[in-house]
N, C-alpha and C positions, 0 to 999 in steps of 0.2 A: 157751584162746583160739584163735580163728581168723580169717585177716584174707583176704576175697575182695579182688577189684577189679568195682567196681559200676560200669553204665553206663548211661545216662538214654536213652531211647527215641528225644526231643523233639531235645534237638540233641550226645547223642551222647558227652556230657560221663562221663569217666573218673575215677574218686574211689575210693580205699582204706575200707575199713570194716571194725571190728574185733568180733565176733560169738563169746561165748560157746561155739557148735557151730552145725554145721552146722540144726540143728533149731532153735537160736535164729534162727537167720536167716529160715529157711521160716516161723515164725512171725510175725515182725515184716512179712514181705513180703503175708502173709494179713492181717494186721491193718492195711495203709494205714500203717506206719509210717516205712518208709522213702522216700525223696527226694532228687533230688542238690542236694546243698550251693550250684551253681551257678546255677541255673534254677529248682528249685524243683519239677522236674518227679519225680510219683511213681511214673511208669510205670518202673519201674528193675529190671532184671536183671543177673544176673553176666555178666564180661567174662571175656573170655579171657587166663589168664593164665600164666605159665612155672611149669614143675611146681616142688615144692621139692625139690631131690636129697637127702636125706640123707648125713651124711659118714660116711668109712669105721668103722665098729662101733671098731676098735681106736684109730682118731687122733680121735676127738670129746675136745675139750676139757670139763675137768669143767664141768657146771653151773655158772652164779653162784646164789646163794640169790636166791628172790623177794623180794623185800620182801611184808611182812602188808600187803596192804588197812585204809587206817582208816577205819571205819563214820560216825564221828562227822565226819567231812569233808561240806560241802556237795558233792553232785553236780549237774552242769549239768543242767536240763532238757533234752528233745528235745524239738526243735518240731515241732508234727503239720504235715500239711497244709495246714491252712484258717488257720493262722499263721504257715505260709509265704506264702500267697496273701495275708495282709494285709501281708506284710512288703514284699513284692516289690511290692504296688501305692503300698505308703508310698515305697517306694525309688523307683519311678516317677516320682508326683508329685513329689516332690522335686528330681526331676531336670527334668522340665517347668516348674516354678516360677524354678530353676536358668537354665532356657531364655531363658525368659517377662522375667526378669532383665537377662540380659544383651543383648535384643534392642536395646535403646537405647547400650549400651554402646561404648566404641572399645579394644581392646587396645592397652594399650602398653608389653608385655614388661616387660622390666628396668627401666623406662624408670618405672615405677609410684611405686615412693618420691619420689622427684624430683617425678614430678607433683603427687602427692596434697599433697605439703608444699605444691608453689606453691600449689593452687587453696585448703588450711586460712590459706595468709597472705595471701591475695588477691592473689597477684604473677600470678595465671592465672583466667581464668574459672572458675567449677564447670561441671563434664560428668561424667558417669558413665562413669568407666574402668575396668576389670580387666587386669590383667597379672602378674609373677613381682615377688615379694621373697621374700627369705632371713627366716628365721623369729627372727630375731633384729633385723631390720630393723625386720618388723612389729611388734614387742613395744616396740619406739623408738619408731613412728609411734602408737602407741596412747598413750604417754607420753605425748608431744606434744598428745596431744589430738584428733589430724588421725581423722575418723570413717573406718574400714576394717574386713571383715569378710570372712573365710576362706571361700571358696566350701567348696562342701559336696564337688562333687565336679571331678576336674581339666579344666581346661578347654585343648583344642588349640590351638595358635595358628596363625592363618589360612594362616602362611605355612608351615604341618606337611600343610595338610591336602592326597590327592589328588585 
């Protein structure tokens, strides 16, 4: 096995890959197979990276034993291209819908439990609020009954942004 560091054209992004040989690699890179993990970009070529030195012939510690490969183990797919490109627009949307969501919204940090119980026993109007609870809070607020649901992705609070 052999492990380059790969770097995407597009914005640049640096990522380790582990490569049967050198001619597995050249191959995979002729075939449209590889892409960085980040962006999704398949323009990718090796990065530059610090040589390996080998240690003195007489102070190398023995070997560990490899472990055997089991055949019979599911292996992960690799995702080609054109399933990155559906991933990263689903990821998109999602994040736009995310958007699209909270445009009505009023953050109200910590402040969110508190709230959402007033407005489930009517001691507060309903409004569409997002803010922080602890994940054990949430799992009370759900008991309760009080309707909440985990954004997909984190959302900055106004008073973070510059």
């Amino acid at each position: 096995m052999i492990v380059f560091d790969l770097k995407c054209a597009g914005e640049g992004h640096v990522f380790e890959a582990w490569f049967g040989s050198s001619a597995d690699y050249e191959a995979q890179k002729a075939r449209g197979l590889l892409a960085c993990p980040m962006c999704g970009d398949a323009d990718v070529g090796k990065a530059v990276m610090a040589p390996a030195v080998a240690a003195k012939g007489n102070s190398r510690p023995d070997p560990a034993p490899t472990p055997a490969v089991q055949r019979d183990e599911p292996v992960a797919p690799v995702m080609n291209v054109a399933d990155q490109a559906k991933m990263q627009a689903l990821v998109e949307a999602l994040g736009q819908a995310q958007q699209k969501a909270l445009e009505g919204s009023t953050w109200v940090g910590r402040g969110f439990a508190e709230q959402a119980r007033a407005m489930h026993y009517g001691e507060q109007d309903r409004a569409s609020i997002h803010g922080e609870v602890a994940p054990a809070e949430a799992k009370a607020l759900i008991a309760e009954g009080v309707e909440v649901a985990p954004l997909p992705f984190p959302v900055i609070p106004p008073h973070a942004k510059n």
